[in-house]
Every structure is written in C-alpha cells, then in structure tokens.
C-alpha positions as CSV (number, residue, x, y, z in Angstrom):
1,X,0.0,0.0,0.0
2,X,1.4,3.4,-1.0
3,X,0.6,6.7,0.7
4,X,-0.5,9.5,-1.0
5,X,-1.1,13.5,0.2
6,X,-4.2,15.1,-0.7
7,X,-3.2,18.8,-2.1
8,X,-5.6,22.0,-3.0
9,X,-5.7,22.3,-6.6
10,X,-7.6,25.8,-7.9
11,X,-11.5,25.3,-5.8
12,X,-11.1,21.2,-5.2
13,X,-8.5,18.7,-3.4
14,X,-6.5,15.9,-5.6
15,X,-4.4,13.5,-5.0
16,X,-1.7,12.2,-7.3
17,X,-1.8,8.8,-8.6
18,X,1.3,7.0,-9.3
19,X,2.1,5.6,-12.7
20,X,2.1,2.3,-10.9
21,X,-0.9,2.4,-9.7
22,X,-2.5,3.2,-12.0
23,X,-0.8,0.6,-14.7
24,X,-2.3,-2.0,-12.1
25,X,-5.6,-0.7,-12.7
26,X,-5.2,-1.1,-16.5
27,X,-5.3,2.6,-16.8
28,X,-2.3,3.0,-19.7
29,X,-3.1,5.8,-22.3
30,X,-3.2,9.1,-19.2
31,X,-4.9,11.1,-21.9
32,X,-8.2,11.6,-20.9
33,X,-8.7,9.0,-18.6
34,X,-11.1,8.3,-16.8
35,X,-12.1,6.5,-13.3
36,X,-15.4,6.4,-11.2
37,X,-15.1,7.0,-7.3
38,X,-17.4,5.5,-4.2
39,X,-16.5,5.4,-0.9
40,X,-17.6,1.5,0.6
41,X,-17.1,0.8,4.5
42,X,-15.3,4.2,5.0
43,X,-12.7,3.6,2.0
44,X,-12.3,5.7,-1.2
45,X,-12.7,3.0,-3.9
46,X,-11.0,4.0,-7.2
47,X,-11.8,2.2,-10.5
48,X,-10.8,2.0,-14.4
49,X,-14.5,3.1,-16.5
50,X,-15.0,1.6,-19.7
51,X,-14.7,4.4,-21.9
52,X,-17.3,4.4,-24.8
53,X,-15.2,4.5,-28.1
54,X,-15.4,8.1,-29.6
55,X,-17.0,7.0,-32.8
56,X,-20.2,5.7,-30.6
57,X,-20.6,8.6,-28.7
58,X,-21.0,10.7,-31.8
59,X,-24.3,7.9,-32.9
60,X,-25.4,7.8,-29.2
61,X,-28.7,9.5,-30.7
62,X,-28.5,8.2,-34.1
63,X,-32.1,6.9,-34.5
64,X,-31.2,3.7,-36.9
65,X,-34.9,2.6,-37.5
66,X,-36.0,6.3,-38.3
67,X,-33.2,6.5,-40.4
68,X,-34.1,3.2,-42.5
69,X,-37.9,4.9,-42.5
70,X,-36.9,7.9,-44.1
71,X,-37.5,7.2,-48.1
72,X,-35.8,10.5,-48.7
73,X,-32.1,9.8,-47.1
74,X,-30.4,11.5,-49.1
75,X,-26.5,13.0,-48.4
76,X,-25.6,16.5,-50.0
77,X,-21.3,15.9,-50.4
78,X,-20.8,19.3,-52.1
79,X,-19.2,19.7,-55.2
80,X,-16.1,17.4,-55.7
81,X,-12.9,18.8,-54.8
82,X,-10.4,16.6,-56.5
83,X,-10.7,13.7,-57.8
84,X,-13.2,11.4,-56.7
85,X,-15.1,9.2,-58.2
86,X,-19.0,10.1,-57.5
C-alpha cells in the first residue's frame, strides 16, 4: 500500500496517482482517462470506466430505425474537390 497527500488544486483537493498504480488498474493511455469514485465501509474505492469508443458517442442519438424509415435519405457531399469518383 502506497501513501498519498491530498493537495488544493484551484477550488477542489487531488491526489496524485502514481504511474504504478494506476498501470495495475489497467489505466495505460493518461490522456483523458477516466475512473469512477465510491467510498464503501469508509474507504475511497477508485476504479478504471469503460470508456465508450469516440465513434459511438458521436451515434449515441442516431435513431437507426428512423433512419431506415426515411425514403428521402439522401446526403448532399458538395461539389467534388479533387478527384473522386461520384
């Protein structure tokens, strides 16, 4: 078990998680990570959330059955700008 010092950072408190740690976790990529926090029996629980991939967040309000509905789906691409073949 490691000890760690809980410092004031701007309006909130954080505590710095070793590289360790947080390898143990799973936690690699430090970009953007995320956890989720609970406290059970009086301990601060810390765990790895599954992180949605990026490309399903931008459908999470894609309706696909309205979509297959719609007899008029029809995508405007602009003018072509080099070559392409459509």
């Amino acid at each position: 078990m490691q000890n760690a010092k809980i410092s004031k950072w701007g309006n909130s408190q954080g505590i710095r998680i070793p590289k360790a740690i947080l390898s143990e976790i799973g936690i690699t990529n430090l970009d953007d990570a995320e956890v989720s926090m609970d406290v059970e029996q009086g301990k601060l629980v810390i765990m790895k959330t599954k992180s949605e991939s990026k490309i399903m967040s931008r459908f999470a309000n894609f309706d696909y059955e309205k979509y297959l509905q719609d007899e008029n789906r029809v995508a405007d691409l602009g003018e072509p700008k080099g070559r392409e073949l459509w």
